[in-house]
Residue, then its C-alpha position, 0 to 999 in steps of 0.5 A: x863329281x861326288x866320287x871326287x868330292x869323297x876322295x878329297x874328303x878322305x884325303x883331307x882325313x889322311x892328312x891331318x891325322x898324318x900332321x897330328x901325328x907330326x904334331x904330338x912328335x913334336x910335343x914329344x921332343x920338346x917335352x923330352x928335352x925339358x924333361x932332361x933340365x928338371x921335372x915339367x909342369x904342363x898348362x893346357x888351355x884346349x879350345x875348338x875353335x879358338x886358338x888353344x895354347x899349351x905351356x911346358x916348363x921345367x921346375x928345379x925344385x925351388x920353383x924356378x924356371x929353368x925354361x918354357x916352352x908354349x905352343x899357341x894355335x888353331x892349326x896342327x901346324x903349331x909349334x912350341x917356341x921358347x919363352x924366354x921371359x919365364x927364364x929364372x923366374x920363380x913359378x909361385x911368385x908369378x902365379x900369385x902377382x898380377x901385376x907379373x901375370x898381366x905381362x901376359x895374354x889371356x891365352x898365356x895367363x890360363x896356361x900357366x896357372x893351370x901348369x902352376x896348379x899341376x906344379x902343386x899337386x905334384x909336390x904334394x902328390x895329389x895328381x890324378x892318373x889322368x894328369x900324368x897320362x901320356x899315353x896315345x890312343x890312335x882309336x880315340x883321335x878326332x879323324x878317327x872318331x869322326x869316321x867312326x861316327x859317320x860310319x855308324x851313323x851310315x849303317x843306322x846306330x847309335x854310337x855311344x862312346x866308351x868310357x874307362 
């Protein structure tokens, strides 16, 4: 019984690593393909247990929107979908009105004046190396993370995460 029980556990794993990976294709192409229209802010509102949104929007350089992408979810099975109600809108003129903002959901708001700050601090470059970091680290995903620890919890350790 706990033989089975393990073999789920690890199948579970192997899923959702499998689903994540899926996940980050799909941010891939679709940041690719705004990308081609004109420089990209990114918003992110990450939450644990919450549903977490991510905003992608293409700015000429004026400041309009070209066209956005978010992606709201608890799930890996979340998926960008076009908001078409950012189309042709300038990205300072709705950050800077509340009354154009409250349109929006919670989720939505936070998003994109995080993706307006980052709008900012690219057209006056003051991003931070970690702002523009695309990289993906395979070793610091959480199923690994999560085998890691209990891994090393297994053998007795400590494990302390490394930082850069």
């Amino acid at each position: 019984m706990l033989i089975y029980f393990g073999i789920i556990l690890v199948a579970a794993f192997l899923l959702q690593g499998l689903l994540g990976l899926r996940q980050i294709k799909n941010f891939s192409k679709t940041f690719h393909k705004l990308r081609m229209l004109a420089p990209v802010a990114i918003g992110k509102n990450p939450k644990k247990l919450r549903s977490g949104t991510l905003i992608l929007i293409a700015v000429q350089g004026n400041g309009t929107i070209k066209e956005a992408q978010i992606m709201k979810g608890v799930t890996i099975f979340a998926r960008f979908k076009e908001l078409k109600t950012l189309k042709n809108r300038n990205l300072a003129e709705l950050a800077s009105s509340y009354e154009q903002l409250k349109d929006f959901d919670k989720l939505t708001r936070v998003c994109l004046l995080d993706a307006y700050k980052n709008y900012i601090n690219y057209k006056t470059n003051k991003l931070q190396p970690q702002d523009i970091d695309t990289s993906i680290k395979i070793w610091s995903l959480p199923m690994v993370e999560k085998i890691k620890s209990l891994y090393y919890k297994a053998l007795g350790y400590k494990h302390k995460k490394q930082t850069n």
